[in-house]
C-alpha positions as CSV (number, residue, x, y, z in Angstrom):
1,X,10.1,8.4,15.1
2,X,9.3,5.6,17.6
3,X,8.8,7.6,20.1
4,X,5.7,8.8,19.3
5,X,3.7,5.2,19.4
6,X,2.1,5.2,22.5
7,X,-1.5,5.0,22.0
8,X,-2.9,7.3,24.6
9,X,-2.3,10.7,23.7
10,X,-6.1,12.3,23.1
11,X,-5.7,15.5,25.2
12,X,-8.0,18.4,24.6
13,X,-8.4,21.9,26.6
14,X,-5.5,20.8,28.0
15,X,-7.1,19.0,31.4
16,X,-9.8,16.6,30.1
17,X,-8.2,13.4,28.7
18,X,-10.1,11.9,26.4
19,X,-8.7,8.5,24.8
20,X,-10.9,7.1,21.8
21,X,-10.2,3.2,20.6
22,X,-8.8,1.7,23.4
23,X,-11.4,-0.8,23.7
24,X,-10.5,-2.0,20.1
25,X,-6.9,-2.1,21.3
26,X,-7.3,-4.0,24.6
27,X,-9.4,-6.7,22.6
28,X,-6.6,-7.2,20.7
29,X,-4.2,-7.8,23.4
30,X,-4.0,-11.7,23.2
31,X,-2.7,-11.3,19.7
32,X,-0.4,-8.5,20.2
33,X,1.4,-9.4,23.1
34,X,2.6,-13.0,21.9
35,X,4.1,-11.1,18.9
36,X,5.8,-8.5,21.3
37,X,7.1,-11.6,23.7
38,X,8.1,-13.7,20.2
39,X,10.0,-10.0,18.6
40,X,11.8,-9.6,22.1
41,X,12.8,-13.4,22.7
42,X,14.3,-13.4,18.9
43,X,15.9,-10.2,19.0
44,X,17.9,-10.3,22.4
45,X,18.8,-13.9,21.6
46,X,20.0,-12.9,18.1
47,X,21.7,-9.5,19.3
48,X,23.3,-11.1,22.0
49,X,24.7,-13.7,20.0
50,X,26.0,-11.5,17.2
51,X,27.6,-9.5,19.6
52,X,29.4,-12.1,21.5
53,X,30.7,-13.8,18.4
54,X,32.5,-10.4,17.2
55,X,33.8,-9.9,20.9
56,X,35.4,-13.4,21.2
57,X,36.9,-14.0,17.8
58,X,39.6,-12.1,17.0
59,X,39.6,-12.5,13.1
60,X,35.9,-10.5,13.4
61,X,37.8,-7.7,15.2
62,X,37.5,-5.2,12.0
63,X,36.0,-1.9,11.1
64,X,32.8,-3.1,9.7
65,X,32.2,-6.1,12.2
66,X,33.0,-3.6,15.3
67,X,29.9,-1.2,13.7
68,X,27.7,-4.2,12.6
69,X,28.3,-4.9,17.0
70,X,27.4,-1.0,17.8
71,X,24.3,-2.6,15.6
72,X,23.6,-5.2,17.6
73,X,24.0,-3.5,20.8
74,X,21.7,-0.5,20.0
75,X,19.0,-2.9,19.0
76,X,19.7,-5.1,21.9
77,X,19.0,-2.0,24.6
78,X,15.9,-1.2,22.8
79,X,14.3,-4.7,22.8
80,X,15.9,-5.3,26.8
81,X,14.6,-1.5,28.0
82,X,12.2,0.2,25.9
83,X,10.1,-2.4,23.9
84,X,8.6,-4.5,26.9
85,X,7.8,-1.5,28.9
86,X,6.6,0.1,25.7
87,X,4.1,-2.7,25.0
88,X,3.4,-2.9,29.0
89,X,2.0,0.5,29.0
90,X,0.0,0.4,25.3
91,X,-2.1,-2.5,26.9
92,X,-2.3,-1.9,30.6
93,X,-5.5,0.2,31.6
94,X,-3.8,2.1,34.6
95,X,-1.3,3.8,31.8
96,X,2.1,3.8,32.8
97,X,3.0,1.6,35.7
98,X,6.8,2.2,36.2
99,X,7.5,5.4,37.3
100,X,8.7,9.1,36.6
101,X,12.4,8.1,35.7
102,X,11.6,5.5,33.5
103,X,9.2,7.2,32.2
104,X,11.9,10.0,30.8
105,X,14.9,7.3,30.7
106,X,12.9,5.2,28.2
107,X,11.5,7.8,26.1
108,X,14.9,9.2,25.8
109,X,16.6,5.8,24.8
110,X,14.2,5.0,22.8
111,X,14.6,7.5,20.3
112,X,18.5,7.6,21.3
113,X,18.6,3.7,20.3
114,X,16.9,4.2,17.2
115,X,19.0,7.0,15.6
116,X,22.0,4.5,16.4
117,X,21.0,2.0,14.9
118,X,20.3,4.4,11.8
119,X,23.4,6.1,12.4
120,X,25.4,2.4,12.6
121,X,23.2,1.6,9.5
122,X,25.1,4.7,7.3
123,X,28.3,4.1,8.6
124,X,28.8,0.3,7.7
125,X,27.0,1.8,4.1
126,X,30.0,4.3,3.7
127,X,32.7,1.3,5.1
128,X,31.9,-0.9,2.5
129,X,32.0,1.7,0.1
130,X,35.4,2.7,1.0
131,X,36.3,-1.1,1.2
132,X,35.8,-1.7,-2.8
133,X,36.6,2.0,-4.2
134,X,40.0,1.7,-1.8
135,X,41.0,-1.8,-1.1
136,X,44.7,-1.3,-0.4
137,X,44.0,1.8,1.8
138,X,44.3,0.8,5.1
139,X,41.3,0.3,7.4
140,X,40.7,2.1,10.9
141,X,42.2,1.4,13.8
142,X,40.5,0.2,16.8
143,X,40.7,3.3,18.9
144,X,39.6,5.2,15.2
145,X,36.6,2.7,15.4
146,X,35.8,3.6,19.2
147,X,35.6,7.5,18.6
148,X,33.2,6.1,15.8
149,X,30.9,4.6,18.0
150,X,31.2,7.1,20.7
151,X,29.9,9.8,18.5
152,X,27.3,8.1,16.9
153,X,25.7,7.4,20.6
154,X,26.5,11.5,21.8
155,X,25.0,12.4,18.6
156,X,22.2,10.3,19.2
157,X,21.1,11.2,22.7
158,X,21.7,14.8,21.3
159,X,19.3,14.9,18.8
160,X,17.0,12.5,21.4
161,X,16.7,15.1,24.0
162,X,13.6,17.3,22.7
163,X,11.7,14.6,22.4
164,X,12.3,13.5,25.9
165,X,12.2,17.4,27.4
166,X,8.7,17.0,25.9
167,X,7.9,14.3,27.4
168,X,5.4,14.8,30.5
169,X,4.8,12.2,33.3
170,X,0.9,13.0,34.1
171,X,-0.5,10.9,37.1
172,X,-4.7,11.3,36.7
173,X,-5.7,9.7,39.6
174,X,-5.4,13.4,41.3
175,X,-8.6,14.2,39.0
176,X,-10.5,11.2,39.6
177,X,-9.2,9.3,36.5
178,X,-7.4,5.9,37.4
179,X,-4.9,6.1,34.8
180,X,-0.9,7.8,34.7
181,X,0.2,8.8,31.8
182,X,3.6,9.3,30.0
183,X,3.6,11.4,26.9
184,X,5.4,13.9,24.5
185,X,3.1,16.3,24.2
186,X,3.8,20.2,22.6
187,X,1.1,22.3,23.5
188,X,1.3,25.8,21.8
189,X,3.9,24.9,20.2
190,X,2.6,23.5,16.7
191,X,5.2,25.0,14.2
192,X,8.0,23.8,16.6
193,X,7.0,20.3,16.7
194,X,6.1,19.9,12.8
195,X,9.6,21.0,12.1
196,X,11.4,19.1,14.7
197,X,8.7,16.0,13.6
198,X,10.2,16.6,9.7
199,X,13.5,16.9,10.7
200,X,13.2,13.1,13.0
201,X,11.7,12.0,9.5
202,X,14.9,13.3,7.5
203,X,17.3,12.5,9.9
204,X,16.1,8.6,11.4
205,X,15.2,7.7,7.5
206,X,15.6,9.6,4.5
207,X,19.6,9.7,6.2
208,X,20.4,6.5,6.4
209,X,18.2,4.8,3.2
210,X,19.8,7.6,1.2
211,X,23.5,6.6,2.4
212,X,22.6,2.6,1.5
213,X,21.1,3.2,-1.7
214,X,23.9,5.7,-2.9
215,X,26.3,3.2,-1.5
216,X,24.9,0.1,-2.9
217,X,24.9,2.0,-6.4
218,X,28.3,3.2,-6.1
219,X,29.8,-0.4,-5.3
220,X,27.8,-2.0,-8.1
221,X,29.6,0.8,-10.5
222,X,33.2,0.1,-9.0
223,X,32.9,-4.0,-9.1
224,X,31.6,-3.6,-12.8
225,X,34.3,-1.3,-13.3
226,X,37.0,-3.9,-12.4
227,X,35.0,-7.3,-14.0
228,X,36.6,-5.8,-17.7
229,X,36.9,-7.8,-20.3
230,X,40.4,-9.5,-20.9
231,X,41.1,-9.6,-16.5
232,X,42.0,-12.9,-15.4
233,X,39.6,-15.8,-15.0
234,X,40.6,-15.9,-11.3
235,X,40.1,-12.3,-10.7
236,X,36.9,-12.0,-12.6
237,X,35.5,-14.9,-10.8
238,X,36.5,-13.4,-7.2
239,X,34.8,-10.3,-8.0
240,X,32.0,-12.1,-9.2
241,X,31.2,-13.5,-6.0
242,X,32.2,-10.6,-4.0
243,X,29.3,-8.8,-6.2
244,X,27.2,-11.4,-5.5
245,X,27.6,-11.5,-1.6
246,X,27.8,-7.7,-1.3
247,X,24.8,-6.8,-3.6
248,X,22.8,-9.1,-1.5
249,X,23.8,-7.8,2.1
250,X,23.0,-4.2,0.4
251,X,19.6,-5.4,-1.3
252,X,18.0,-6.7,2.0
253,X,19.3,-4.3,4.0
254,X,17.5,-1.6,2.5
255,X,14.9,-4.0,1.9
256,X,14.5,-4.6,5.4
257,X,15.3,-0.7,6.8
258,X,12.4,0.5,4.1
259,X,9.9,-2.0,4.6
260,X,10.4,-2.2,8.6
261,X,10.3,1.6,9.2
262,X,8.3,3.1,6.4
263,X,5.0,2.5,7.7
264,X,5.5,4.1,11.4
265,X,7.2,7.1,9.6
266,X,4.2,7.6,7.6
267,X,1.6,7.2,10.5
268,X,3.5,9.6,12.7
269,X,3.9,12.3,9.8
270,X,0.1,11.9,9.9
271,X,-0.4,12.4,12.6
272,X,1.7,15.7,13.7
273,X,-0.1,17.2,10.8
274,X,-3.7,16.1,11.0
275,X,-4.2,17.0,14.8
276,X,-8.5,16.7,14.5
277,X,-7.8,12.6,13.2
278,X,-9.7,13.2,10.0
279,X,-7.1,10.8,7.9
280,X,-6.6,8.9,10.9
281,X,-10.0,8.1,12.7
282,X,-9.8,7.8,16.4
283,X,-11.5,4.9,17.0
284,X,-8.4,2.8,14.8
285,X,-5.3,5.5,15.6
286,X,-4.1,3.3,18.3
287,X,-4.3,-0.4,16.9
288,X,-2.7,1.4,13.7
289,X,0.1,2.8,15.3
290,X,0.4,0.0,17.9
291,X,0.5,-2.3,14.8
292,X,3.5,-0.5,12.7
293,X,5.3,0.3,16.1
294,X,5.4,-3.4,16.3
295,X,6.6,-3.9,12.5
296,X,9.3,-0.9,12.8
297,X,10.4,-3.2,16.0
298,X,10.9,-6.3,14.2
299,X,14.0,-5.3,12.3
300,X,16.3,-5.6,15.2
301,X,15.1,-9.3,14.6
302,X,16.7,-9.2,10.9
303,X,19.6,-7.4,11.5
304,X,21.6,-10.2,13.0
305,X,20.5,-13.1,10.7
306,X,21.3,-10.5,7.7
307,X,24.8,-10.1,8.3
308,X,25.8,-13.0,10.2
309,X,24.1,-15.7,7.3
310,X,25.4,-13.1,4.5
311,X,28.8,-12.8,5.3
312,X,31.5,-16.0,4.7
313,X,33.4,-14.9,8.0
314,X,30.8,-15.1,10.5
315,X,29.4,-18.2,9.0
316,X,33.0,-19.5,8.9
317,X,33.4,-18.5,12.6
318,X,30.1,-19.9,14.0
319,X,30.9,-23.6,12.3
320,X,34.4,-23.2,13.5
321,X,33.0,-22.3,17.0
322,X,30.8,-25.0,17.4
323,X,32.8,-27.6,16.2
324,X,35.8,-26.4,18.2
325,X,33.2,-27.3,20.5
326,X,32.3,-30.5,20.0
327,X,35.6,-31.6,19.6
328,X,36.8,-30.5,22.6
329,X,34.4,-32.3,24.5
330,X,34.8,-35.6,22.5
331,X,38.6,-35.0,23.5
332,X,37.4,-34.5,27.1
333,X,35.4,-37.8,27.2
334,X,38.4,-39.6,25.6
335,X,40.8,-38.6,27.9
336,X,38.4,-38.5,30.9
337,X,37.6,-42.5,29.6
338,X,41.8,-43.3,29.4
339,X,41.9,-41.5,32.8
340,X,39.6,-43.9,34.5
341,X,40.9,-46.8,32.9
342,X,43.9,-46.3,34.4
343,X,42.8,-45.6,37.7
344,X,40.5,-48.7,37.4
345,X,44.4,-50.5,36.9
346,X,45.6,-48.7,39.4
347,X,43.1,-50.0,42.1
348,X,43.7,-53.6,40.8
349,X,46.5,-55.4,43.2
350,X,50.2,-55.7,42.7
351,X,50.3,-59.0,42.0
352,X,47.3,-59.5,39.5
353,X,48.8,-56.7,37.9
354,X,52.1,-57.4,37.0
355,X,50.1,-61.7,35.3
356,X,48.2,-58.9,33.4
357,X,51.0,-57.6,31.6
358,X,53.1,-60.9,31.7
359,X,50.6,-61.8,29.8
360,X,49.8,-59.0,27.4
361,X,53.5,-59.5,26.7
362,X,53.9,-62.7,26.4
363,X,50.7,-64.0,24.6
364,X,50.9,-65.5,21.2
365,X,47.6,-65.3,18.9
């Protein structure tokens, strides 16, 4: 889970702090910081968007788009709330800068934001599904759709709150130590927080790349059941294409999901279970987790491109929105040009008006 990334979490006989390979980790600052700036910029910009389109074209209002939105927005919160003060506190030498509530606010979003987006993830999985096994059956309505989204978010911050009632806001500078820090930390309780670590690992990715893949292999087996021999040309070319488009969505989509999240999964299953760093060494723990905290961040950069460039509608919808656009303003200047000429006429006196048109009417060329 992401909620485990911050770097300073060395805590022995439970009063002496000791934090190895932060040195290595401040040098890199200058690199990782840029990257953090660049993954929030394109994120928010791209979430944003995404979710503005679905909420101001109609046509878009549907099942999958509405959880493709719950998407956007989950990913959006993460990258507005947790990431920057995330990063903030992995490279600032006085720990954690903003306070006991945010502390346990951002801890607990954090993890609540990520098992949405996993949650969102299944559920547009299991849509699509239903969409080609049942494509007469009719779709959800829009108060079906908001209980959706409603309980993937309770079930989120649910399953979110023992890692934020573990979380413990520790300000040093009462020992002599100039640092505050904000961790999940389970002393004595070892078994506990292996099994809750294995069931984060089950639940935030083996759930929702499980509920993709079978997905993605179910659809392939319904669309090759309907492209029979002896269908029309018409019909086997429109499910051609709908192959086509939905095999890629599915493809990068667990593409992206595996790739983006695997290697923070595996660092922090590492770490709950090898508590004396001998897989792990200390003096690279922090860079390494830093690193794939960074790379399980990234993919609320894809998810936007992924299924706004994939899909026909949104592409539709985006052309049609910006040309709408443009044409309304080139009808704008044209009237606002007619409008002035007229009051340019209008200013021009009586009687050199009315030769003006005695003459427009009267001239022969």
């Amino acid at each position: 889970m992401a909620q485990s990334q911050l770097p300073n979490d060395s805590w022995q006989n439970g009063s002496t702090p000791v934090f190895t390979g932060l040195d290595l980790l401040f040098d890199l600052k200058p690199l990782f910081i840029p990257l953090y700036a660049t993954l929030v910029a394109v994120a928010c910009t791209g979430n944003f968007l995404l979710i503005l389109l679905i909420a101001v074209t109609k046509k878009l209002h549907s099942t999958t788009n509405f959880l493709i939105g719950n998407l956007a927005a989950a990913d959006l919160i993460m990258c507005v709330v947790c990431v920057p003060l995330t990063a903030s506190y992995a490279f600032e030498v006085r720990g954690w800068l903003f306070g006991m509530f945010m502390c346990y606010f951002v801890t607990l979003m954090q993890a609540a934001t990520v098992f949405v987006s996993v949650l969102s993830l299944s559920a547009i999985a299991v849509d699509r599904y239903i969409v080609v096994a049942y494509p007469i059956r009719r779709r959800l309505s829009r108060k079906s759709c908001t209980y959706i989204v409603a309980l993937i978010w309770l079930l989120s911050i649910v399953v979110s709150v023992p890692t934020s009632m573990h979380t413990h806001y520790l300000d040093l500078n009462k020992i002599g130590h100039d640092m505050i820090i904000c961790e999940e930390f389970w002393k004595h309780e070892e078994r506990e927080r292996l099994v809750y670590s294995c069931s984060m690992l089950l639940l935030s990715y083996m759930l929702p790349l499980s509920a993709v893949s079978v997905s993605y292999l179910a659809i392939s087996y319904h669309l090759r059941k309907r492209n029979v021999p002896g269908a029309a040309y018409q019909n086997q070319d429109k499910w051609t294409k709908t192959k086509q488009k939905t095999f890629r969505v599915l493809i990068i989509s667990v593409m992206c999901f595996a790739i983006c999240w695997l290697p923070l999964q595996v660092v922090n299953l590492i770490r709950d279970i090898d508590e004396e760093f001998t897989i792990l060494d200390k003096r690279y723990v922090n860079v390494i987790q830093v690193s794939c905290h960074l790379v399980a961040m990234s993919s609320a950069c894809y998810n936007p491109f992924i299924y706004a460039s994939l899909h026909d509608k949104f592409r539709f919808h985006v052309t049609n929105y910006f040309y709408n656009r443009k044409k309304r303003s080139s009808i704008m200047s044209h009237r606002a040009s007619r409008l002035n000429t007229c009051s340019t006429l209008a200013d021009i006196p009586m009687g050199i008006t009315d030769k003006l048109a005695l003459q427009g009417r009267f001239s022969f060329n």
